[in-house]
C-alpha positions in Angstrom: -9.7 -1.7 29.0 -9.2 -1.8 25.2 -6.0 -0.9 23.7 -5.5 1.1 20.1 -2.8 1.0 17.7 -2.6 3.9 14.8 -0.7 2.5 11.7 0.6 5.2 9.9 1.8 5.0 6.2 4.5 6.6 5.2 5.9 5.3 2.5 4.4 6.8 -0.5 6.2 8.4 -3.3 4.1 10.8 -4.2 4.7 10.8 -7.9 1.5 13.0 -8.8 3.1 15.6 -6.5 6.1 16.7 -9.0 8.7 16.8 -6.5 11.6 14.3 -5.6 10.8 14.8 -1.8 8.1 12.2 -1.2 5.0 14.0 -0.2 4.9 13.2 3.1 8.2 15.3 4.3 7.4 18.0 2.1 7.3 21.1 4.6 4.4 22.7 5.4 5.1 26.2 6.9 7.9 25.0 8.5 6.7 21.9 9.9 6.7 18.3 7.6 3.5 17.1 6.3 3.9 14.2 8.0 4.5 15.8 11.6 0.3 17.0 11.7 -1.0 13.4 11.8 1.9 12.3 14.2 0.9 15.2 16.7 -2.6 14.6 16.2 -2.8 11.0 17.1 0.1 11.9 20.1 -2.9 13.9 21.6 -5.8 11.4 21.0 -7.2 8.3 22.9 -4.5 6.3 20.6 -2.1 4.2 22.8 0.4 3.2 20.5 1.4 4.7 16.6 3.2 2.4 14.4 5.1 4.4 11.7 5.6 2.6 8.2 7.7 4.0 5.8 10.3 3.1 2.9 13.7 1.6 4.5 15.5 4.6 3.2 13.4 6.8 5.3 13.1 5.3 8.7 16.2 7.6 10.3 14.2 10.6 9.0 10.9 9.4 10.4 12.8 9.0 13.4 14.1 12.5 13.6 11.0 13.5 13.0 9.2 11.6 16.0 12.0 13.0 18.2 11.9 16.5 17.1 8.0 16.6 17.5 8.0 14.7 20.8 5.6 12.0 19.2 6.4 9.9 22.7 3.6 7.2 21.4 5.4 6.1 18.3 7.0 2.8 19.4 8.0 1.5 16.2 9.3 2.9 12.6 8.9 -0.1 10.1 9.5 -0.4 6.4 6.8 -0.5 3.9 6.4 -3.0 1.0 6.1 -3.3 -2.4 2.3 -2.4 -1.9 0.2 -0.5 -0.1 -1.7 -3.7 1.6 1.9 -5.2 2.1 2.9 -1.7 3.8 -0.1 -1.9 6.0 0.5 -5.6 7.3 3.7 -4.9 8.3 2.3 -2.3 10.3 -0.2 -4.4 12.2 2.8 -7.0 12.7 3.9 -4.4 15.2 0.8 -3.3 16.8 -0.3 -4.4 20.1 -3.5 -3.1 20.3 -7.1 -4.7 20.5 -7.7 -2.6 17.7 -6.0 -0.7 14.1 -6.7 2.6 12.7 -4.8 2.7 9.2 -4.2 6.2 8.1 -2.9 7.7 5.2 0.2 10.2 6.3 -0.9 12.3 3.9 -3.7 13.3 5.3 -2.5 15.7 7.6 -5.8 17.5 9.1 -7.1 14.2 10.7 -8.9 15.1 13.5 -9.8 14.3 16.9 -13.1 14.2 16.5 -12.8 11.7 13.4 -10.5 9.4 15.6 -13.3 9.6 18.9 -15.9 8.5 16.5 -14.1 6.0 14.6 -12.9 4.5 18.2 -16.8 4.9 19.7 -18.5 2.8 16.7 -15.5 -0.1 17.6 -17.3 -1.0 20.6 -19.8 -2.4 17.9 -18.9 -3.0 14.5 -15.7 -4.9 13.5 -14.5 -2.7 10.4 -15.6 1.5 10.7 -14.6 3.6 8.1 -15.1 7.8 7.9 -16.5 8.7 4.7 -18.3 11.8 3.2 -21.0 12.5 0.5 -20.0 12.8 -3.2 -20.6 15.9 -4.4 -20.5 15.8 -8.2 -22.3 13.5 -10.4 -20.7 10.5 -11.2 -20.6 8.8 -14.7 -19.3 6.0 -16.4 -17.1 6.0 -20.0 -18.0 3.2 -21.7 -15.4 1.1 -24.5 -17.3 3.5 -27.2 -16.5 6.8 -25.2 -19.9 7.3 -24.4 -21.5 7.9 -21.5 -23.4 5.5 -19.0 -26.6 7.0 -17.1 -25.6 9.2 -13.9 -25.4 7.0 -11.1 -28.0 8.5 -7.7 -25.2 10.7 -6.0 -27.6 10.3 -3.0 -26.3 6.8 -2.2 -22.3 7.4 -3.1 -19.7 8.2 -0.6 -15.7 9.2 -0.7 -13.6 6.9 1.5 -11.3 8.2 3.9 -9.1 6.6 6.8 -8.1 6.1 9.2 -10.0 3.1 8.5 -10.1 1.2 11.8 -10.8 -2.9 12.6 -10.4 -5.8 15.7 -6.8 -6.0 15.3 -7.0 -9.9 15.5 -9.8 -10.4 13.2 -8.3 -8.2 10.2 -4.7 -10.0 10.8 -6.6 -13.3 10.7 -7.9 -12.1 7.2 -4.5 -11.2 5.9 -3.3 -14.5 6.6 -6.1 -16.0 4.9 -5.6 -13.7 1.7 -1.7 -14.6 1.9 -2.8 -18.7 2.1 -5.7 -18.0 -1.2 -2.8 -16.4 -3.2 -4.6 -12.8 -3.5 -3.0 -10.3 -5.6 -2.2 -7.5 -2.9 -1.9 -5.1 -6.2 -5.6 -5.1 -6.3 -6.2 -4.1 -2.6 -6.9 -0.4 -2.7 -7.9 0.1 0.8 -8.0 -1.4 3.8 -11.5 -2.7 4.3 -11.3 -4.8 1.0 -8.9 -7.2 3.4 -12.1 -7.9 5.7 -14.8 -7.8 2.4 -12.6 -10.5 0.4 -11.4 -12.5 3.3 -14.8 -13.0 5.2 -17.7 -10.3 3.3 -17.7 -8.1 6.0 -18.6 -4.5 5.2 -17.4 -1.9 7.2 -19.6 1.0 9.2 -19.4 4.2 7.9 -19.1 7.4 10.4 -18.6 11.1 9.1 -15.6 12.3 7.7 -14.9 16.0 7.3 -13.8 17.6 4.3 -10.6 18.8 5.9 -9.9 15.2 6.1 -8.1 15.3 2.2 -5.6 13.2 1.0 -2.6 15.8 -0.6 -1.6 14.4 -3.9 -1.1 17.0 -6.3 0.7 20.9 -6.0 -3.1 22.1 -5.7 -3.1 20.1 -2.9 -0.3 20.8 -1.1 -1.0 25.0 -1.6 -4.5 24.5 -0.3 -2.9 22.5 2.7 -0.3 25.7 3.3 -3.0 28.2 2.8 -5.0 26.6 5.6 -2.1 25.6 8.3 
C-alpha cells in the first residue's frame, strides 16, 4: 500500500503581516496558526509530516508538535534561502511514495482537500487544488494602460498542498540543481515538474477556506472564523 508524506513549510517571515512573530506562530484564539494544519494532517490518510522551518525555530516547532500531540511529525528540518530550497529539504526527509507541499499558513486545509488530492494520485503524477477567479483580470502595460480583460472562465487560483510521485519530483530537483536553475524564480511547486520534464499538474477543487493568511485582514478573518 502506498505511503504519503506531508511537507509542511514553516519558514516564512511573514513580512506583509506587520508583526515580528512570523505568521505562522502568531496565535489564533489561543492556539498557533501553525497548530490547525499540524492537527489536520495528524487526522488524515497522511502517514508521515515533515516540518520545515527556519533553524531558529525548530525547538518551537517542536514544542508545538508535543503540545498538540502531532504523533506523525517525524522530522523538524530547516528551510532555505528559498522557498523551492525549503521544500527540497523537506522531501530529503520524506519517505513516502508520494509529497503533499503545503503552505503552514494555510491553516483551514481540509480533509476533504487532502482525500481528493490523495484519490487523483492514483492517476496523475503532479495534482494541484485550485479554485475559480473571481474578479476580472487585467494586464498594466509599460504605458500604464490597460491590456484587454483576459476570459475569467479559463483562470484559476493555486492552492496547496500541491502533491507529486515522491521519486519523480526529487528526480526533477536534481535535474534543475545539475541545469543551474535559479530557485528564486520557482514560485510553486509544480513549476519543479513543468521546467524539469513539462508535466502539468491535475487540478481538483480547492475551497475558499483554503486561504493563505498574509496580511492583518487575513489574520482577523482567520480569528473571526476559528
Amino acid at each position: 500500500m502506498s505511503k504519503i508524506t506531508a511537507v509542511v513549510l514553516a519558514a516564512g517571515r511573514g513580512s506583509r503581516m506587520k508583526s515580528d512573530t512570523p505568521k505562522q506562530f502568531l496565535d489564533v484564539n489561543g492556539k498557533p496558526l501553525l497548530a490547525y494544519s499540524l492537527e489536520t494532517f495528524e487526522k488524515s490518510e497522511i502517514d508521515q509530516i515533515v516540518l520545515v522551518t527556519a533553524e531558529e525555530s525548530i525547538g518551537l516547532c517542536s514544542d508545538i508538535i508535543k503540545e498538540y500531540t502531532i504523533s506523525k511529525c517525524t522530522d523538524v528540518t530547516a528551510g532555505g534561502s528559498e522557498r523551492a530550497i525549503s521544500v527540497y529539504n523537506g522531501i530529503k526527509k520524506a519517505t513516502g511514495d508520494y509529497v503533499l507541499i503545503h503552505d503552514g499558513a494555510r491553516p483551514l486545509i481540509s480533509e476533504k482537500i487532502i482525500a481528493s488530492i490523495i484519490k487523483a494520485l492514483k492517476s496523475h503524477p503532479a495534482v494541484v487544488p485550485v479554485i475559480p477567479v473571481k474578479d476580472t483580470i487585467r494586464q498594466v502595460g509599460p504605458d500604464g494602460t490597460l491590456s484587454d480583460a483576459f476570459d475569467r472562465s479559463t483562470l484559476f487560483g493555486m492552492q496547496t498542498p500541491q502533491a507529486f510521485e515522491r521519486e519523480k519530483f526529487t528526480e526533477g530537483y536534481e535535474k534543475l540543481i545539475a541545469d543551474g536553475v535559479d530557485f528564486s524564480k520557482i514560485t510553486d511547486d509544480v513549476m519543479i515538474m513543468e521546467k524539469a520534464f513539462g508535466i502539468h499538474a491535475f487540478p481538483v477543487d480547492g475551497e475558499e477556506m483554503n486561504k493563505k493568511i498574509t496580511t492583518p485582514e487575513d489574520l482577523a478573518w482567520l480569528k473571526s472564523l476559528v
